[in-house]
C-alpha positions as CSV (number, residue, x, y, z in Angstrom):
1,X,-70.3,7.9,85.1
2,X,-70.4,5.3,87.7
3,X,-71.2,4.8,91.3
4,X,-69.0,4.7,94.1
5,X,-69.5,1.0,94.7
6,X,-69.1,0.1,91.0
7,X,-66.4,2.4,90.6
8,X,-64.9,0.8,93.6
9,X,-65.5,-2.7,91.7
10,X,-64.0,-2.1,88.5
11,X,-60.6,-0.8,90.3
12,X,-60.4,-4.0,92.2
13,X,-60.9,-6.1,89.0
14,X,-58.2,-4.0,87.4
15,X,-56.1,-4.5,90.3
16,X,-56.4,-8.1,90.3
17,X,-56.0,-8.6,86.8
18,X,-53.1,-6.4,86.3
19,X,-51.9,-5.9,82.7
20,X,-52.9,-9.6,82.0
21,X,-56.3,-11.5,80.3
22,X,-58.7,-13.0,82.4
23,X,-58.1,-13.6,85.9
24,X,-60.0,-16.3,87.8
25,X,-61.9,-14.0,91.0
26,X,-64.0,-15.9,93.7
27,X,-66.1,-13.7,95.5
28,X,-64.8,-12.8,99.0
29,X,-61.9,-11.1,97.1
30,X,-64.6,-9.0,95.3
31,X,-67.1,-8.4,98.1
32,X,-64.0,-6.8,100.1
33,X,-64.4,-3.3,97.6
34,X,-68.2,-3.6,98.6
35,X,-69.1,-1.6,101.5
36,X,-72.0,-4.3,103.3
37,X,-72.2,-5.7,99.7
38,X,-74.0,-8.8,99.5
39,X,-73.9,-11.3,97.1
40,X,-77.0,-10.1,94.6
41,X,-75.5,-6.9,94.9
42,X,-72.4,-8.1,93.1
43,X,-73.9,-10.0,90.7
44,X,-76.3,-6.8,89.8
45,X,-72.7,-4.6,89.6
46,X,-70.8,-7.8,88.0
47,X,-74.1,-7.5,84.6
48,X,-74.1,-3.6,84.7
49,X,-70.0,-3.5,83.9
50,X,-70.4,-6.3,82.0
51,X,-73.3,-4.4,79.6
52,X,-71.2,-1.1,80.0
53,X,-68.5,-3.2,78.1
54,X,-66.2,-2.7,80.9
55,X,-65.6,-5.8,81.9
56,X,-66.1,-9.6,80.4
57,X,-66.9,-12.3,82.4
58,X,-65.7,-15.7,80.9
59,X,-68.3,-17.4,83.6
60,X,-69.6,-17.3,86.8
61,X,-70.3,-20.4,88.8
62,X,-70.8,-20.8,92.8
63,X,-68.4,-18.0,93.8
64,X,-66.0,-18.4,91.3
65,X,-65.9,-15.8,88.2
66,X,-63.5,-15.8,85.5
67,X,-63.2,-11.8,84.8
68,X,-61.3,-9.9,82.7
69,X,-61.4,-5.7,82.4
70,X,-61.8,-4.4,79.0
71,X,-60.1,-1.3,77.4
72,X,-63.1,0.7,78.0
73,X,-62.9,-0.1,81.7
74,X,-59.4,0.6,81.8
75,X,-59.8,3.9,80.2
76,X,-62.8,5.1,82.3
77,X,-59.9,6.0,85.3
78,X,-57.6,7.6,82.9
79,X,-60.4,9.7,81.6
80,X,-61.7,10.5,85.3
81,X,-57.9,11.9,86.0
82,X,-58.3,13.8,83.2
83,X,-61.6,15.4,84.2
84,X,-60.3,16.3,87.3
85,X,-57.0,17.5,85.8
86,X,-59.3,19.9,83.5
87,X,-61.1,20.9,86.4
88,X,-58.1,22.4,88.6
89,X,-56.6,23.9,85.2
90,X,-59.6,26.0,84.9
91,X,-59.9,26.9,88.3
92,X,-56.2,28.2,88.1
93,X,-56.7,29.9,85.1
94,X,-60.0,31.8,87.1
95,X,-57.8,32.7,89.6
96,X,-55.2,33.5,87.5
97,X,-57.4,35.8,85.5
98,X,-58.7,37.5,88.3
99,X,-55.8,38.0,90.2
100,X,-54.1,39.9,87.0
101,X,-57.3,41.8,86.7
102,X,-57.4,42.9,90.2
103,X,-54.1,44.0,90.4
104,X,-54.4,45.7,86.7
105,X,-57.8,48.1,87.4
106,X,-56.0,48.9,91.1
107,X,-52.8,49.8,89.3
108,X,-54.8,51.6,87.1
109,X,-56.5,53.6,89.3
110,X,-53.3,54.6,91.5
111,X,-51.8,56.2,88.3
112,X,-54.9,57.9,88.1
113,X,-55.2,59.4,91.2
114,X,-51.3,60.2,91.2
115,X,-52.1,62.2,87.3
116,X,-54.9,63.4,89.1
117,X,-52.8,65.0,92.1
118,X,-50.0,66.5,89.8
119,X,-53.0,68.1,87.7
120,X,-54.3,69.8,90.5
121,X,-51.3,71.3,91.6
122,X,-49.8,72.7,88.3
123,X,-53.2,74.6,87.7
């Protein structure tokens, strides 16, 4: 799982490499997804991605880095929507659950006090 500011990071590389190769990046355009990101705090987020396999870096020379986002950085959003797709299917199903529960016992228990009532008064 990764960080907000490399999280951050990786979406703008996808963004600005769209659905083609390697995409020439200099790095105003990548500090802007850096909240008060420096310049040795890119290049620390640029090697982490990079040795996550995320990302490849063709070269990096004053400024100028020639990036392109791997399948594995691609992938990491689609399986974060999925996560969080999982996560509000379960909490429906909780709901769900207990909500038919609830209403079963109390349901339940009002047919119980009605048998109840109509025992009493045929004895």
């Amino acid at each position: 799982m990764l960080d907000e500011r490399t999280s951050r990071l990786l979406k703008k590389i996808i963004y600005l490499c769209g659905d083609s190769g390697y995409k020439i990046a200099e790095e105003g355009e990548l500090l802007t997804s850096l909240p008060l990101g420096d310049k040795g705090e890119l290049a620390r987020l640029l090697r982490y991605l990079e040795e996550r396999r995320m990302i490849d870096v063709k070269y990096a020379e004053e400024g100028v880095y020639c990036l392109c986002p791997l399948p594995e950085g691609r992938l990491y959003f689609e399986r974060k929507r999925e996560q969080r797709y999982e996560v509000s299917r379960r909490k429906r199903e909780l709901f769900l659950f207990g909500f038919l529960g609830a209403f079963a016992g109390s349901l339940l228990c009002s047919i119980l006090v009605l048998l109840l009532l109509f025992w009493g008064k045929v004895w």
